[in-house]
Phi, psi and omega in degrees: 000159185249157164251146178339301162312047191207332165009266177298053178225336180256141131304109194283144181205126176312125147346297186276010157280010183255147177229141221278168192010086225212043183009143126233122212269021163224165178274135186253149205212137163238150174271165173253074217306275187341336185229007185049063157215154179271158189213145211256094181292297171231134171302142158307114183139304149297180173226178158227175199258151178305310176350286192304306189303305219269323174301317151329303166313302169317285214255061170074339202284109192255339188249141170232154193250158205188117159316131175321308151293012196245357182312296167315338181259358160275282174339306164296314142323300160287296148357290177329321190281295175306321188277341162295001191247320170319114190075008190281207197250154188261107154220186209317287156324330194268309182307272178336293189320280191309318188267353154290336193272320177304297218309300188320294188341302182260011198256322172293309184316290217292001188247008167295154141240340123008131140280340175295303188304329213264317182305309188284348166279314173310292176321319168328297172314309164330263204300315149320279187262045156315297174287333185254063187191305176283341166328290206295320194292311220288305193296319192297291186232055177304320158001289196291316150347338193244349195256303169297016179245353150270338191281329179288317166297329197284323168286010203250329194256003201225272179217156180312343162265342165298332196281309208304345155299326186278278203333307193263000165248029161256319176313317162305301185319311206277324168004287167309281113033266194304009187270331196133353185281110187245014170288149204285327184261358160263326130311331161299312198253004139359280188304307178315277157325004179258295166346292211266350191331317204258330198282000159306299194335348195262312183292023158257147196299145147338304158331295182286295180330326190270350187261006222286346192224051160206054219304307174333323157258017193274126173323162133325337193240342174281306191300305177320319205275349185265336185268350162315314199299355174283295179343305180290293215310297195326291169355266142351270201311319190267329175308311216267344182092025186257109187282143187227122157351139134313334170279324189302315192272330199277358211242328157309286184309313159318332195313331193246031175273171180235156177303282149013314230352077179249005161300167154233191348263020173232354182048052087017090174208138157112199237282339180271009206262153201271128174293303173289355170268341143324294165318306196280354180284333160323289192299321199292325176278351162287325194300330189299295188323313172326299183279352183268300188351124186228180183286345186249353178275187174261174201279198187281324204285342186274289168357288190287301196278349175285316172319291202299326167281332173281319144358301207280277213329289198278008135096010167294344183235086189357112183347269196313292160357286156318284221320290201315298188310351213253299187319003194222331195237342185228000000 
C-alpha cells in the first residue's frame, strides 16, 4: 500500500481506458479515500477480465491510479489501441469499436468536477493523442511533423493560449476518429487545421483575443477585425510557405460557420458547410467549456449536453452530425 503523502507520485487514468484481458504494461492501483491508501490491483504483466471491468463500473469505480513513472507506458498502451484502428476497413465493427474507445477516452474527464482532476485527465488526452497525430503525421504528412513539434514546444512552455491549439486538436482528432474516420490523410489535415486554426488571432488586438468567444462585448469594428481571422490564419499560412490541403485550409476557414448560416467569415450554411470544420468548432468550443469548469459549477458533462443543445435549438451544427457528435461525447 502507498499512504496519501504518496500522492504526488500518482497518476489518476480513466477506468474505462482499461481494456479487458488486455496485457499490461504498468502496475495498476486503486485508492481507498477512507483510510488514504493506495492498492496495488494489478502487476504490469496482467489483466482483467471483462466481468471484473463491468462490476467496476456497476459500483462507480470511474478512476485507477498508475505511478508516475509508468505513465508513458499508459500512454502508449492506449495510443495503441486507437492507432491499430486508424486504416482498418470501414465497416460497421470497426466504426463501433472507434466510437467506443473515443467514448472511454472522454467520458471520465467530462464527468469530473474537480478542476485539477478535470486539467490532469485532459492532459491525459493530450499526450495520446499526441502519439496518433505523429503516427498519421509520420504516414501522410511527414513535412508537417516538424511544425507540430514545434507548436507542441512552444505550448508545453507557454500560456493557456499557446495550450490551447494542442488542447482543441487532440478533442478533434479523437472527434474525428469517433465520428468514424479512421483515414490517415484525413486525420493529417484535421491535426494540421487544429493546430493552426487560431493564429490569424496575433494580428487582433489583445482585448479581443481574450473576448474572442464573448462576441457581445465586443464594438462593432472588434467583431468585423474577429470575424477577419480564419481569412488572417490562410494568410499567414501562405506568408511563413506552410502548404496546407485544400480540405486543411477550407475546415480553417469554416471552423467558425453555423449550419444556420449565421457564421463567419462568409455565412457559409446547410449542406455546404464542411463537415470537419463543423468538428472543429466543436472541439474548439469544448476546450473553452473545459477550462471554465470550477468546484461549484456542474460538471463538464451537464456543460456538454447544454452545448450540444444549444447546437440543435440554434441550428449550428448539421442534425445527423450532431447525433454522431452527442453519441460520442454524453
Amino acid at each position: 500500500m502507498f499512504s496519501a503523502e504518496k500522492d504526488r507520485d500518482m497518476v489518476p487514468i480513466q477506468s474505462l481506458d482499461i481494456e479487458a484481458e488486455t496485457k499490461l504494461g504498468f502496475n495498476l492501483y486503486v485508492n481507498l479515500p477512507l483510510n488514504q491508501k493506495y492498492v496495488l490491483y494489478r502487476k504490469a504483466g496482467g489483466s482483467i477480465d471483462s466481468d471484473r471491468l463491468e462490476r467496476l463500473s456497476r459500483a462507480n469505480v470511474s478512476n485507477f491510479f498508475i505511478l508516475k513513472e509508468d505513465y508513458h507506458e499508459f500512454v502508449k498502451y492506449v495510443a495503441l489501441r486507437i492507432r491499430a484502428l486508424i486504416g482498418s476497413e470501414d465497416s460497421a465493427q470497426n466504426r463501433r469499436l472507434m466510437m467506443n474507445s473515443t467514448k472511454s477516452l472522454l467520458k471520465s474527464t467530462l464527468d469530473q468536477r474537480d478542476p485539477a482532476l478535470v486539467n490532469s485527465l485532459m492532459q491525459n488526452l493530450n499526450d495520446i493523442a499526441v502519439i496518433v497525430i505523429e503516427s498519421v503525421l509520420e504516414t501522410s504528412l511527414p513535412h508537417h511533423k516538424r511544425t507540430f513539434r514545434k507548436l507542441l514546444e512552444l505550448a508545453a512552455k507557454g500560456t493557456d493560449f499557446q495550450k490551447h491549439p494542442v488542447n482543441v486538436a487532440s478533442l478533434a482528432i479523437l472527434l474525428t476518429f469517433g465520428i468514424g474516420y479512421s483515414n490517415e490523410k484525413i486525420l493529417s489535415d484535421m491535426a494540421m487545421s487544429a493546430l493552426l486554426h487560431d493564429i490569424g488571432l496575433s494580428r487582433c488586438s489583445p482585448r479581443l483575443v481574450s473576448l474572442a468567444h464573448q462576441v457581445k462585448q465586443l464594438t462593432f469594428e472588434e467583431r468585423e477585425q474577429l470575424y477577419s481571422h480564419p481569412r488572417a490564419t490562410l494568410d499567414i499560412l501562405d506568408e511563413r510557405g506552410i502548404r496546407l490541403s485544400q480540405m486543411a485550409r477550407t475546415i480553417i476557414l469554416q471552423h467558425h460557420e453555423e449550419f444556420n448560416g449565421y457564421g463567419y467569415p462568409e455565412g457559409v450554411r446547410g449542406y455546404n458547410l464542411n463537415e470537419l470544420a463543423q468538428v472543429l468548432r466543436i472541439a474548439d468550443d469544448l476546450d473553452g467549456l473545459i477550462h471554465e469548469i470550477t468546484p461549484d459549477a456542474p460538471s463538464a458533462k451537464v456543460k456538454v449536453a447544454e452545448l450540444l443543445d444549444n447546437y440543435h435549438r440554434e441550428k449550428i451544427v448539421e442534425p445527423s452530425l450532431l447525433g454522431r457528435v452527442r453519441a460520442v461525447l454524453v
